[in-house]
N, C-alpha and C positions, 0 to 999 in steps of 0.2 A: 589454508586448505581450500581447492579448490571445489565446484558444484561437482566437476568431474570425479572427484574422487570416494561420491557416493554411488551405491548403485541400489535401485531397487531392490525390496525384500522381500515383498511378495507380486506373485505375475498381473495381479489385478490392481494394487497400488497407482494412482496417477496424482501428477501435479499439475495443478490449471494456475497457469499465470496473469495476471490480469494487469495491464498497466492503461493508463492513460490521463486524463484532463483531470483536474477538480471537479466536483460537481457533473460528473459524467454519468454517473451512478454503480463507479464501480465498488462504492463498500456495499449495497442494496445487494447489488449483481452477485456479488462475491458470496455474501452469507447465505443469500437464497440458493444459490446451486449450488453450496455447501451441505447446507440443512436436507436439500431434495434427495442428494445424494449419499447421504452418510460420511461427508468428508470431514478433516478438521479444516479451519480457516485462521488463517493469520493475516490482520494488516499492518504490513511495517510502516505504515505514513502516522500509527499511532507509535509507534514508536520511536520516532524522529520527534513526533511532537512530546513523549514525553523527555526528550532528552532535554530540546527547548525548553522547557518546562523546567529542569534542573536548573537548567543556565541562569534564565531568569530569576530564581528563588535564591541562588548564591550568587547573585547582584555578576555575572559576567558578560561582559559587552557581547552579544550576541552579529554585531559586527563588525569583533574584530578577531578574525578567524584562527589568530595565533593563538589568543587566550582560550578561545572554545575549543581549541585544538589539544590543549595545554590540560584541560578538565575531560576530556574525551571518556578515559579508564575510569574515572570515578564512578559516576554513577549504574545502580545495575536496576535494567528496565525486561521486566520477564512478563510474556503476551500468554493467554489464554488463549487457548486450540478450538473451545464450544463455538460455533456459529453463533446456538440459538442466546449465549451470553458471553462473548469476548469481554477480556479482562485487560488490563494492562497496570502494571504493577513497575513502583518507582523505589527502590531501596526497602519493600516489603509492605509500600502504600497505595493504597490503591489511587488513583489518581486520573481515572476516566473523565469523570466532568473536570478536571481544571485542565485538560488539554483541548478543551473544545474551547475556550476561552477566547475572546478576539485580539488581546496580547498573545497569544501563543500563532494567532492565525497567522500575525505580523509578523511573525521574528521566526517561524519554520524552517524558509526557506533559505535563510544566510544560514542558518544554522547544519540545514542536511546537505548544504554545497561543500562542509569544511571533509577534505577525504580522510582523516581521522576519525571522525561519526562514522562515516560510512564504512570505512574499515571495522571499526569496532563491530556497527552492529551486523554487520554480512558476515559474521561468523555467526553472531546468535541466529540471524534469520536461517541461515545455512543447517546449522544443527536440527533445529525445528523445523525445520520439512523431513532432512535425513528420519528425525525420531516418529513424525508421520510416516513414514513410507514401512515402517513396521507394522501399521494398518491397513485400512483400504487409502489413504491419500490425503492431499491437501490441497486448497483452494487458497494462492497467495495472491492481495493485490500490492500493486505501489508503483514504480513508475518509473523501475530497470528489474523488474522480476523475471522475464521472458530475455533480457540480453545482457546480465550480468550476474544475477541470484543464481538464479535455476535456467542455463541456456536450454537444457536439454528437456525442459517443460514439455509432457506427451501435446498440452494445450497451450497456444499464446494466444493472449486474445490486447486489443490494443482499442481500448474504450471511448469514446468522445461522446460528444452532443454540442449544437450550437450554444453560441456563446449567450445567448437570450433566455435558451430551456437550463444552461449548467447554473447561469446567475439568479433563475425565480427557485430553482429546487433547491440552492444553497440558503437561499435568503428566506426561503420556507422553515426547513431544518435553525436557521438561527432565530428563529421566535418573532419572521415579519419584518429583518430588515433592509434595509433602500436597496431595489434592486441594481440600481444605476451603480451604486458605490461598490456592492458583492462583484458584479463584473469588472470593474477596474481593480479589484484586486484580484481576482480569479486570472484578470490577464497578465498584469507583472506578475504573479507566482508564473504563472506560466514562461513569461519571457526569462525568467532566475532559473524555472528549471530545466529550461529544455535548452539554453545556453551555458551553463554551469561546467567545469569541467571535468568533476568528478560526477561519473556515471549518469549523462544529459537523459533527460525524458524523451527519449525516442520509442519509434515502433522495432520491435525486435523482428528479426529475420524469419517469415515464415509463421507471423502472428496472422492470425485473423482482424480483419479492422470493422468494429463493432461502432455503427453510430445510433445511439440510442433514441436520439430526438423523437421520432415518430412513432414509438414502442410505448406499452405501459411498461412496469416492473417485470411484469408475469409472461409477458412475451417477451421479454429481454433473456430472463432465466430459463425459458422455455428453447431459445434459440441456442445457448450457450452449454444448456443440458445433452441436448441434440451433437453438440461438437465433442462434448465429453465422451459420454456412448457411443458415438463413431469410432472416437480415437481408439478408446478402450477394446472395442470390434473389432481394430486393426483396418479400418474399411478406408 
């Protein structure tokens, strides 16, 4: 099923698409003008990592993409809608802290390149906005929201920060580690995902390009709140 063949349900309903870098601050970004607004939020990058997370726990080669391909269907990973406490659930476990893991950090991205994941979970992600838009909306990020999820997102927004402010805020959030090494991984994720051939990390058509380096949090959500109310304004 395509994003096309949903349509809004109520006239005030919108979806904010949020894609861009690691460490860009687009999960901060996302759940704050989520929360400000009343929207639900979903990040699917948890959910790629809980599938990694599967993979690894029933010992399958995480690169080798026939076998990940091969366990695809198995497992079932359902995201929580609240901002102020997103969930993410693995076969009915909760499973939040062991996808932040730095085994899981390593093996993400062979993993969400196999287009079998991504097939699978673009229906779940897909239904889960549809079932938001029976509310006021949803605030999705990940990193083909705006130019394969949801093309038709009233908001795109397409998040960055240098590559110095993404590697201390990430190495912050991991409890102080080497900022040198956070950015060397932060940039091969990078180079896996925005070359990959199923669904590459690109800026979607008619997103806004958000670089946050010189922002605090609060001006970040504060500029991107302002793009929501516009939209929503019709202006």
């Amino acid at each position: 099923m395509s994003s096309a063949d949903h349509r809004t349900t109520t006239s005030s309903a919108v979806v904010v698409a949020v894609d861009g870098t690691s460490g860009s601050g687009k999960s901060s970004t996302s759940r704050g003008v989520a929360a400000r607004l009343g929207l639900r939020y979903l990040d699917t990058g948890a959910m790629y990592r809980a599938m990694t997370w599967w993979m690894l726990e029933h010992a399958v080669d995480v690169h080798d993409a026939s076998a990940v391909a091969a366990h695809a269907g198995e497992p079932k990973v359902v995201s929580g809608t609240d901002p102020e406490h997103p969930t993410i659930t693995l076969d009915g476990v909760d499973v939040s802290a062991e996808i932040r893991t730095e085994v899981v950090n390593a093996s993400v991205s062979p993993v969400s390149a196999v287009p079998a994941i991504r097939a699978r979970l673009l229906e779940v992600q897909r239904a889960t906005i549809a079932e938001a838009l029976d509310g006021p909306g949803i605030v999705v990020e990940g990193r083909d929201i705006g130019s394969v999820v949801w093309p038709e997102a009233q908001v795109k927004l397409y998040v960055t920060a240098d590559p110095e402010a993404r590697a201390a805020r990430r190495a912050l959030e991991e409890g102080g580690s080497d900022a040198d090494q956070v950015k060397a991984s932060l940039e091969a994720r990078d180079q896996i995902d925005s070359t990959r051939t199923a669904s590459p990390l690109m800026m979607a058509e008619g997103a806004v390009h958000l670089d946050t380096t010189p922002y605090t949090l609060d001006e970040v959500i504060d500029r991107v709140v302002a793009l929501v109310e516009s939209a929503k304004a019709g202006t």
